[in-house]
Each structure stands twice: as structure tokens, then as C-alpha cells.
MARKELO-974947 format. One record per residue (C-alpha): residue in one letter; x, y, z. Coordinates in steps of 0.1 Angstrom, whole numbers, padded with zeros to 4 digits, always signed. Example, Ala and Ser with C-alpha at 12.3 -4.5 7.8 and 13.67 -1.06 7.14 Angstrom:
2
A+0123-0045+0078 S+0137-0011+0071 
***
This chain:
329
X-0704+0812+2605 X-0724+0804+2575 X-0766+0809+2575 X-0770+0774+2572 X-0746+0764+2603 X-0770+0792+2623 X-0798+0773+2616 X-0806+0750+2649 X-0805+0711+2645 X-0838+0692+2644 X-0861+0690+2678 X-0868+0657+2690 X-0901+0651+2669 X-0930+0664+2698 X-0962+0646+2704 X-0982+0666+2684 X-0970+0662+2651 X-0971+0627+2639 X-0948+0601+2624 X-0949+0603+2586 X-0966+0574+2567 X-0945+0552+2541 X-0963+0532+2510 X-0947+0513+2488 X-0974+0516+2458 X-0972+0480+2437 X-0989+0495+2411 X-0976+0530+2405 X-0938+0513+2405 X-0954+0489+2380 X-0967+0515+2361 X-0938+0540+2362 X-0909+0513+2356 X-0894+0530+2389 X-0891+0516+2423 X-0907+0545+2438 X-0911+0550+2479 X-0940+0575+2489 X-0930+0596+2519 X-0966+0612+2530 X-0972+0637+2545 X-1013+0640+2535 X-1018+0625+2570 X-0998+0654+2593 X-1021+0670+2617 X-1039+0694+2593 X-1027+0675+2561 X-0997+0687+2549 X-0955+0690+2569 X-0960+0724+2576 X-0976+0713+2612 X-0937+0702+2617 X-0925+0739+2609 X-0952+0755+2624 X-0953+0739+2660 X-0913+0746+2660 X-0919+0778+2652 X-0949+0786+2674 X-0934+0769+2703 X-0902+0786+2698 X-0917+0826+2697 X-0925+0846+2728 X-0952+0865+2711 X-0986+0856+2718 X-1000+0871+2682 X-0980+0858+2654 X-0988+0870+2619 X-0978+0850+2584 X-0986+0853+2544 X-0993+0818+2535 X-1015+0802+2500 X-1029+0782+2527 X-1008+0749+2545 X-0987+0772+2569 X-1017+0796+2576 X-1037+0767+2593 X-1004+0746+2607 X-1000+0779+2621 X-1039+0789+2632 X-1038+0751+2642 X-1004+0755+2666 X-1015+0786+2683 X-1047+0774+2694 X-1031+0745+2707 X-1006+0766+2724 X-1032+0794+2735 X-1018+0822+2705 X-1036+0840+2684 X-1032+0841+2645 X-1037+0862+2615 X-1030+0846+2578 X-1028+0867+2550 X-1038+0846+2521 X-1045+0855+2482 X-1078+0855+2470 X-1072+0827+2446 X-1063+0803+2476 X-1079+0766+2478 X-1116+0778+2493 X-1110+0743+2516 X-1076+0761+2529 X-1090+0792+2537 X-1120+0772+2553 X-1094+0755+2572 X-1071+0785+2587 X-1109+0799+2601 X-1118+0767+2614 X-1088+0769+2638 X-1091+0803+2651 X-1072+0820+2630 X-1083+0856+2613 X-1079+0851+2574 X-1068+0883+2556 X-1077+0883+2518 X-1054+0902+2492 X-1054+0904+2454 X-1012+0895+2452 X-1015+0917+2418 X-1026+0948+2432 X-1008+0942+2471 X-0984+0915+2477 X-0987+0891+2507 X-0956+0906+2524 X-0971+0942+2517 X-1000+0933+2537 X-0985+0918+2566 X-0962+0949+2572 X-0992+0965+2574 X-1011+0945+2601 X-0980+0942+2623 X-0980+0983+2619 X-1013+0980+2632 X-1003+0953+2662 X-0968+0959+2675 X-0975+0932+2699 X-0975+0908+2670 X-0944+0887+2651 X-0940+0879+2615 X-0939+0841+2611 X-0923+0831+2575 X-0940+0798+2563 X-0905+0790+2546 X-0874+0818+2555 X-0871+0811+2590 X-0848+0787+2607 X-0870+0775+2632 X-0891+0764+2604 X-0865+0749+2584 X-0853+0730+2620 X-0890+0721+2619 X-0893+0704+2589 X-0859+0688+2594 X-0876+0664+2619 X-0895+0648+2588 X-0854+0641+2570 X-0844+0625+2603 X-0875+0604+2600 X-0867+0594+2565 X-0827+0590+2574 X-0837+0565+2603 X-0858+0545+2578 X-0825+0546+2555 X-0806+0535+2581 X-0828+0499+2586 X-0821+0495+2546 X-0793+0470+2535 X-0762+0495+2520 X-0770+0481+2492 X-0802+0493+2486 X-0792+0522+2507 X-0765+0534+2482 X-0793+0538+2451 X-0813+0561+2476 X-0829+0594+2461 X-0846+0616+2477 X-0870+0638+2455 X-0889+0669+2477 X-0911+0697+2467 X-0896+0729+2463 X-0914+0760+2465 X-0898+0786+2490 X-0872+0753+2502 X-0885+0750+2539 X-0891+0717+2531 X-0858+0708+2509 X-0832+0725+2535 X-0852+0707+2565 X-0854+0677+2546 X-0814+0676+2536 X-0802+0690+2573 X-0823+0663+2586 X-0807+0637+2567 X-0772+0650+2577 X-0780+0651+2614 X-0790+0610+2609 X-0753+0608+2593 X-0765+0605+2556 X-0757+0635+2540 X-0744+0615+2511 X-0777+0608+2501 X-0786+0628+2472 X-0820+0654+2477 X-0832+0662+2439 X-0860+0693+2446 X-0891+0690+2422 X-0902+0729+2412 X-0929+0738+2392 X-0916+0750+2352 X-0942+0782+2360 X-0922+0792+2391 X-0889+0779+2387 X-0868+0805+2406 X-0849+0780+2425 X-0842+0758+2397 X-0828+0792+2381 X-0806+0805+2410 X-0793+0770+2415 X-0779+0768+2377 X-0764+0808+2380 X-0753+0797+2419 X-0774+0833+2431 X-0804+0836+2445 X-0829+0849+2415 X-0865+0860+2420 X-0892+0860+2397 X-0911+0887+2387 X-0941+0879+2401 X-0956+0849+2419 X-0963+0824+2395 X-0997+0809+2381 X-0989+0773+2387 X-1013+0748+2396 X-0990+0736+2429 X-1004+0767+2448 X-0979+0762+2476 X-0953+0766+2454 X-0964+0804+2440 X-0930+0819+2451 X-0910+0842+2435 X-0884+0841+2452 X-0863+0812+2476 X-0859+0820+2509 X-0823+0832+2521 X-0823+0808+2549 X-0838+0778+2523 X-0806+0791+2500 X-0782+0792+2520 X-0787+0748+2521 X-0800+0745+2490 X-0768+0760+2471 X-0749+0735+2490 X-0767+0703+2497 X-0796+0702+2467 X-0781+0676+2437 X-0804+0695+2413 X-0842+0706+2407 X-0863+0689+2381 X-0887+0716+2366 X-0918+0702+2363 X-0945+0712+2339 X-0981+0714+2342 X-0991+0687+2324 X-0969+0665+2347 X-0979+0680+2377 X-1016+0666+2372 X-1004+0633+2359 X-0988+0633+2389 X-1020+0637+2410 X-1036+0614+2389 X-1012+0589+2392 X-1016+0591+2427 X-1047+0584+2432 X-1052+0559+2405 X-1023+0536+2414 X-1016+0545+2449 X-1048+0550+2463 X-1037+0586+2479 X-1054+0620+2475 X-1022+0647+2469 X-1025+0683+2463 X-1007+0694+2432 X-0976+0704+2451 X-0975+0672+2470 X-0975+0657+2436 X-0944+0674+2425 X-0926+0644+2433 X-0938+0622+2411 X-0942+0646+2385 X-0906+0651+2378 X-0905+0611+2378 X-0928+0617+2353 X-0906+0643+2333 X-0876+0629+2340 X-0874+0595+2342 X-0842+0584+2328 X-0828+0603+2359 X-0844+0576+2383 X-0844+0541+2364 X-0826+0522+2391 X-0827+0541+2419 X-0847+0539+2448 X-0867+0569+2449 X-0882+0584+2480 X-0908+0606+2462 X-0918+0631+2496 X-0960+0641+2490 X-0960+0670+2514 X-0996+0670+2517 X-1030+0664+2503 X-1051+0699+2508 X-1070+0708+2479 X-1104+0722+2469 X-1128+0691+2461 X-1134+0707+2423 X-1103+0714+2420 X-1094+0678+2427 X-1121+0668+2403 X-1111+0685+2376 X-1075+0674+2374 X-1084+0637+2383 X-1112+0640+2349 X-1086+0659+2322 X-1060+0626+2326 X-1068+0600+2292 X-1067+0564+2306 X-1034+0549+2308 X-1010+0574+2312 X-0972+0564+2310 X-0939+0581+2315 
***
């Protein structure tokens, strides 16, 4: 049996985590030329997906102290799940992390464990604090199958909405997904084959900085970077996909659009000007590779997924003020 038929099928979605919201921006498809979809996820309990990976994976460990190396949407999903479900939880989180992130992952209990990723990795640090807890279990904010079974519930979601669609409009379906370690993109493209539609093609969106997926997918290995990259989509600082996120992605994933920066922040520009929605630079991957590839999706209809809308208010700021007026594709 392959990884990726070990991996369980998605839950029934639980109470806690909430239906995702649809928009179908007038303006941005005006603007883009596209007919664009956007699947957010901004509105999640604690603003991003990773609420659906990490109440899977909470609710599915026996450990009452779970420990996890997250930039910051996993570390408070998770701080936010094992309050909820009476755990404890200690995030280890780089020191360049959104300041509103780490704000968050205290605000819900959690203990927040700073590292400088250039002199000790995340991972490094974690080994270390479960050393020092034996009591406590490693939680992976991607590489995990309950986490990937997680997220999954948000592709059933999107393969039920398909499924109201006329086959027509059905049949020009793209979905275009984040991809940073590929918890999202493996949940997203099981889900869709548990709601029958595995036909429908998943295109991942990966920053140009940190594009270790993109790579292994062209050389059909799993490649690691260096290093984790500098790129403005902070939850996408990987170096290296997950095994478990692989071991779908080599088979379902179409291809990945490598985004650069620039596009990136048109993307979270674009957002907000012509769809009215705040998106954190990874959520905006999406529509970035719209933005750099957009031969790829003139008549399709395109499902652009904004995993979720956590970022620091200057940050925010700045991005929204670099972007000249009336950007196009």
C-alpha cells in the first residue's frame, strides 16, 4: 500500500470548524479577464484552513502536550484546538514570524518558542523540547496524515459545490491552491476524489523563492532546498515538501505555477482592491499565478483557494502602498 492510500479519508466536517465562504468578485474577474471563484478561507476559526488540520489532528492524538514548528497559522490552529480540547501546546516559531501570529498562538494558551532558523532550525528545536517532555508528541503543520485528512474536509466542500454546477461549467473547473509544505494541496485533491471528482484538475501556486515542490514535481523526486526560503508568503518558508504531501502531489497535482514576488503582492493587492478581502501573502498565491500565468486560465473557471488572511497590520500596509494604480495581468 502506497503513502497516500494510508492516509485516512476526510472526517465529516465537525462543528468547530466552519463552512468555507465562496465570492464571486465582479470586479477582480473584470479586471483579470478570468472568471475567477474565491474559496476563502480568511474566515476559518483563527483565520486561515489550518483550524481544519489542526482539530483532526488534535482530536485524533492521545497526548495531552503536543509540540509543532509552525511560521504561525498551524501554531495557533493548534494552541487554539488544544484549549478547546483541554491540551496543552508549545509552537516553535522563527523570530521573523508575523508579530500578529505570534500574538495569536499566546493568546490561546499556547507557549511560543522563538528560534533564529539560521543558527537552529525549527525541527532542531522541537527535538529538543520533546527531549525535555517525553510526555509530549510532535505535531507536523503539513507531513502528517491526519492533517492532510484534515484539510481534505475543505476539497469535499469545494467538490459538493462542483457537483450543484451544470457539467458544463463543471468540465472548465480549475482548482488553483497554495502550496508550501502541500497539506493543503494533497487535502484539497483527496477531498475532491472522495466527492467523486478527481478529474478535476488541482494546479498548486508556490512561491519562485521556495519552489522545492515545483522542482521535485518537474525531476518526479522529492528535492529540498537549501534552506528555508526568504519569500514574502511566510507560510510557505519550506524547504522541503512533506513525504506524506508527495506522495499525492506526484500523483494528483496537474502542475505548480511559480509565483514571483512581485505577483505575490499584486495578488494581495488585487484582493483587497477588487474583492474587498484582506489575504495574507500566501493566501494570495492564488491569484498571483493568475497573475503570472494567465494564458493558462483564460476560459476556465478558476477556484482560486485564499487559505487565509493573517498578517501583520504593517506588513499589510506596506504591500497594499508599493502597488501603482491599475495593475493588469
Amino acid at each position: 500500500m502506497s503513502l497516500s492510500q494510508s492516509i485516512p479519508p476526510p472526517p465529516p466536517r465537525a462543528a468547530p470548524v466552519r463552512p468555507t465562504t465562496w465570492i464571486e468578485p465582479e470586479r477582480l474577474r473584470e479586471g483579470l479577464g478570468i472568471r475567477i471563484t474565491l474559496v476563502a478561507e480568511t474566515f476559518q476559526r483563527t483565520g486561515s484552513f489550518k483550524f481544519r488540520a489542526a482539530w483532526n489532528r488534535t482530536r485524533g492524538s492521545d497526548a495531552e502536550h503536543l509540540v509543532a514548528a509552525s511560521s504561525g497559522n498551524f501554531g495557533q490552529a493548534l494552541a487554539c484546538a488544544c484549549r478547546l480540547l483541554g491540551k496543552r501546546a508549545t509552537i516553535v516559531m522563527p523570530r521573523t514570524s508575523a508579530r500578529v501570529k505570534v500574538e495569536a498562538v499566546r493568546g490561546h494558551g499556547a507557549t511560543v518558542e522563538l528560534t533564529d532558523v539560521r543558527v537552529e532550525p525549527r525541527e532542531a528545536v522541537v527535538a529538543r523540547l520533546l527531549a525535555a517532555h517525553p510526555e509530549a508528541e510532535a505535531a507536523s503543520a503539513y507531513d502528517d496524515p491526519l492533517v492532510i485528512a484534515g484539510n481534505a474536509t475543505l476539497g469535499v466542500e469545494i467538490g459538493e459545490r462542483l457537483r450543484e454546477w451544470p457539467p458544463e461549467r463543471r468540465d472548465r473547473a480549475v482548482v488553483v491552491v497554495p502550496v508550501g509544505g502541500g497539506g493543503i494541496s494533497a487535502g484539497i485533491a483527496l477531498g475532491l476524489e472522495a466527492t467523486g471528482l478527481a478529474d478535476v484538475p488541482v494546479l498548486g501556486a508556490e512561491p519562485l523563492l521556495g519552489n522545492d515542490a515545483a522542482r521535485s514535481l518537474r525531476a518526479g523526486r522529492r528535492i529540498g532546498l537549501e534552506r528555508e526560503s526568504s519569500t514574502i508568503a511566510d507560510g510557505a518558508r519550506v524547504a522541503k515538501i512533506g513525504a506524506w504531501n508527495w506522495a499525492v502531489i506526484s500523483e494528483r497535482l496537474d502542475a505548480i505555477v511559480e509565483v514571483p514576488e512581485e505577483s505575490i503582492a499584486a495578488g494581495v493587492r488585487r484582493l483587497f482592491v477588487e474583492a474587498n478581502l484582506k489575504a495574507e501573502p500566501t493566501g494570495a498565491l492564488g491569484v498571483g499565478a493568475v497573475l503570472t500565468e494567465p494564458k493558462r486560465f483564460r476560459d476556465r473557471e478558476v477556484l482560486c483557494v485564499v487559505t487565509g488572511g493573517n498578517v501583520d497590520p504593517s506588513v499589510y500596509a506596506a504591500l497594499l502602498e508599493d502597488g501603482p494604480p491599475g495593475e493588469g495581468v
